[in-house]
N, C-alpha and C positions, 0 to 999 in steps of 0.2 A: 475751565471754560474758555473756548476760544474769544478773543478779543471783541471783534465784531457778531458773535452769535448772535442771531436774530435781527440784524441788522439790514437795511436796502442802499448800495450805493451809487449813485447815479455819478457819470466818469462822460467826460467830454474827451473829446482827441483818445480815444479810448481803442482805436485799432491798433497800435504802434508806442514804441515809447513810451515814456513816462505814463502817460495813462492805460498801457498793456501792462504793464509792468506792476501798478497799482491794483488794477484789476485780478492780478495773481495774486497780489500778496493779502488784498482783501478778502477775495476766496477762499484763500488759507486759513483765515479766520475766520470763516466762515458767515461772512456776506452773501447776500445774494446780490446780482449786479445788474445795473442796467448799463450797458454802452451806450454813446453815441458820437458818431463822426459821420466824416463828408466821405472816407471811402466804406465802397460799398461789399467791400471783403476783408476777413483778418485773418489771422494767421498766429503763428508763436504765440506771444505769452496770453494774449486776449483767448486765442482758442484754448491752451491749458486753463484759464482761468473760469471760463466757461464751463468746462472739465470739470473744474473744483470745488465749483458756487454750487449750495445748495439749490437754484435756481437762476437763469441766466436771460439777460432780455437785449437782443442788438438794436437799436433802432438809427437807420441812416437821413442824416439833414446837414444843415449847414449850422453854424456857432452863429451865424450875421443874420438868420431869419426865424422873427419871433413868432410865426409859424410853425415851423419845425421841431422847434424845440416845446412848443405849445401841444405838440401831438405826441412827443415822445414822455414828456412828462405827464400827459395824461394816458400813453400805453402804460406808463411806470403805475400808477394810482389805479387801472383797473388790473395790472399784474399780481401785484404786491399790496396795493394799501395803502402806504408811505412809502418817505424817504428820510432818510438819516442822516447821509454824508452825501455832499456834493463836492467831486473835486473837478473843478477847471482847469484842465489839463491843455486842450487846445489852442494850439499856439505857430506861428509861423515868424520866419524868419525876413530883414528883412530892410533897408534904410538906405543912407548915403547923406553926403553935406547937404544940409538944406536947399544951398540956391540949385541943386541939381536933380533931387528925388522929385516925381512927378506926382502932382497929386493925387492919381487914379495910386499909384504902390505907398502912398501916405496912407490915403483912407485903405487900402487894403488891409493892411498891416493891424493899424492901429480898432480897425472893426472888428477883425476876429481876434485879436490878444487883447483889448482891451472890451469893445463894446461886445464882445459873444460872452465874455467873464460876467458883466452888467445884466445882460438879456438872459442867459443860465440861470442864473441865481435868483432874477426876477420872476421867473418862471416854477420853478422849486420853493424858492421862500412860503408863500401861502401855505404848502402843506406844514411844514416847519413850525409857519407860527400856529395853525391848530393844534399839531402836537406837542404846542413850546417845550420843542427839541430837536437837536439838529449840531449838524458840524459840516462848514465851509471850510473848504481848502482850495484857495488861488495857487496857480503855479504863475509865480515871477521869474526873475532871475537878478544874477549879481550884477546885470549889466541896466537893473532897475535902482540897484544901491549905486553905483559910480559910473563914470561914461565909458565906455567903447567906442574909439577912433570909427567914424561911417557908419555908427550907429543910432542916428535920431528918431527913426521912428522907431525904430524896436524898443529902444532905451527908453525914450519916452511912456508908449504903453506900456511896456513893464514898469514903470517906474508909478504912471497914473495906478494900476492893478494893487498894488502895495498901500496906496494911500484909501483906495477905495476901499480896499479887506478892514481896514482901519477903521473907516467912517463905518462900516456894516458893523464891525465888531460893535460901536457905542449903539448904533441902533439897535442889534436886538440880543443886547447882551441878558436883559431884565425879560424876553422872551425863550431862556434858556439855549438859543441859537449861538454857537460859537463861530467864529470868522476868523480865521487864517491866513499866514502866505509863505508859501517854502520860495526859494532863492534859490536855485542851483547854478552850483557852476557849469562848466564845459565836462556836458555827459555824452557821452556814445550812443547817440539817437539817430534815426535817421535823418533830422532835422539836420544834426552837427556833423552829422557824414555829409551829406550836399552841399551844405554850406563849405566845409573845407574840403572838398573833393574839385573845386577849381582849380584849372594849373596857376601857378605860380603862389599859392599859399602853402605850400608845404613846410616851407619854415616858419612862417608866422605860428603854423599849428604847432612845431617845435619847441616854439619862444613862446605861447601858453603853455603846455605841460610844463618846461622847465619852472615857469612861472605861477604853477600851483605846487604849494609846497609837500604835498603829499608824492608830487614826482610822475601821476599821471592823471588821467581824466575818469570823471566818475562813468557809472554802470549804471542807469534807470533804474534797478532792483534798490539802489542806494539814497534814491532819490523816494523811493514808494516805500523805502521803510519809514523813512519820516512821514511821507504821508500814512502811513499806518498808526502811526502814534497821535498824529495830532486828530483824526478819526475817533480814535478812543476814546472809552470814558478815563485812561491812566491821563489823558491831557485836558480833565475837565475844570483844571481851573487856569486854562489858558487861554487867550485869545486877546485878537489886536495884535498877533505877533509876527512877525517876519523872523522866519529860522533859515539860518542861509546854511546853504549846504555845498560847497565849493571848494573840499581838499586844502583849505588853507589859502587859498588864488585871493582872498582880501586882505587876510592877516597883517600884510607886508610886504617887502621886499628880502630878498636877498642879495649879500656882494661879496660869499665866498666868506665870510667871516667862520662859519658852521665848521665849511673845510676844515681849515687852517685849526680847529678845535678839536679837529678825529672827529667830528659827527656826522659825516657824508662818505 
């Protein structure tokens, strides 16, 4: 039987990256899916996923208006019924040293990666706890486990995202609701294309991949297999966890010692 058979997953940031890519791999399993994002077209993996799903549902708003998300999740409950897996996927990039980031790209930031995660799940919960059952999955990042140079607002929210998965998980653990957070490292999203696509980072992007020890940057599909698992009932006695997924880019350091061992 496939993993998710008979399941509903509602998927934020769900045009593009990580949450396209989820939406595939859910389908595969046989999900049916509800998207929802700010743009109002998709494309690659979201339209194969669509493809896939026993049944498919787009709906367009924003992650920062409890509105939006208030109409989509009740498209969701007159589609379908329920909902099973919520993965918060929507996210933007996005900071700078304190005394300099203004606070219109503060609050930007920090609204839709931190308070759209908050408003999502606030919105979704109630069917959850009728059904008491359900699986959240936050997407964080490793730059919510340790800093990134000109990163405070991003870090920040990811980092608040993490501790909130946390506090959800004790809340409605004993309402068979599980809560979540994947970590990824530096994946090949559109997000991590624009961001390093300014001139004069080309080496800094250099000096990360060297700097994940797997040697390069993950794929979204790699990122949504984890979300496919912690989805599952095979991860039903997990939760409160943060799974980072980052090619080894926290492990450590390296300084050539591997070389000098024949292992490079």
């Amino acid at each position: 039987m496939a993993r998710l058979e008979g399941k509903v997953a509602f998927i934020t940031g769900a045009a593009s990256g990580i949450g396209a890519a989820s939406g595939l791999r859910f389908a595969q399993e046989g999900a049916s899916l509800v998207g929802f994002d700010l743009e109002e077209s998709f494309e690659g993996d979201w339209a194969q996923a669509a493809k896939a799903a026993p049944a498919a549902l787009f709906q367009t708003g924003d992650v920062r208006s409890q509105e939006d998300l208030a109409a989509a999740v009740e498209a969701a409950k007159q589609r379908f019924g329920r909902i099973d897996v919520l993965l918060n996927s929507a996210g933007v990039a996005g900071g700078g040293p304190v005394h300099m980031i203004s606070i219109e790209e503060w609050d930007r930031v920090v609204d839709i990666n931190l308070k759209g995660t908050f408003l999502a799940s606030r919105q979704v919960l109630p069917s959850m706890l009728e059904q008491e059952s359900g699986s959240i999955i936050n997407i964080s990042s490793i730059e919510g486990v340790e800093g990134f140079e000109g990163g405070s607002a991003y870090n920040a929210s990811k980092g608040a995202v993490m501790l909130l998965s946390r506090n959800m998980a004790m809340d409605y653990a004993r309402k068979g609701i599980r809560v979540n957070t994947i970590c990824p490292g530096f994946v090949e999203t559109p997000l991590f294309e624009s961001t390093f696509s300014v001139a004069g980072l080309e080496e800094l992007r250099e000096r990360i991949r060297e700097a994940t020890q797997l040697g390069r940057f993950g794929k979204p599909l790699e990122i949504a297999n984890a979300a496919l698992f912690l989805a599952s009932d095979e991860a039903s006695f997990v939760t409160g966890h943060a799974l980072v997924v980052d090619g080894g880019y926290t492990a450590g350091h390296r300084f050539g010692i591997a070389k000098l061992m024949g292992l490079e």
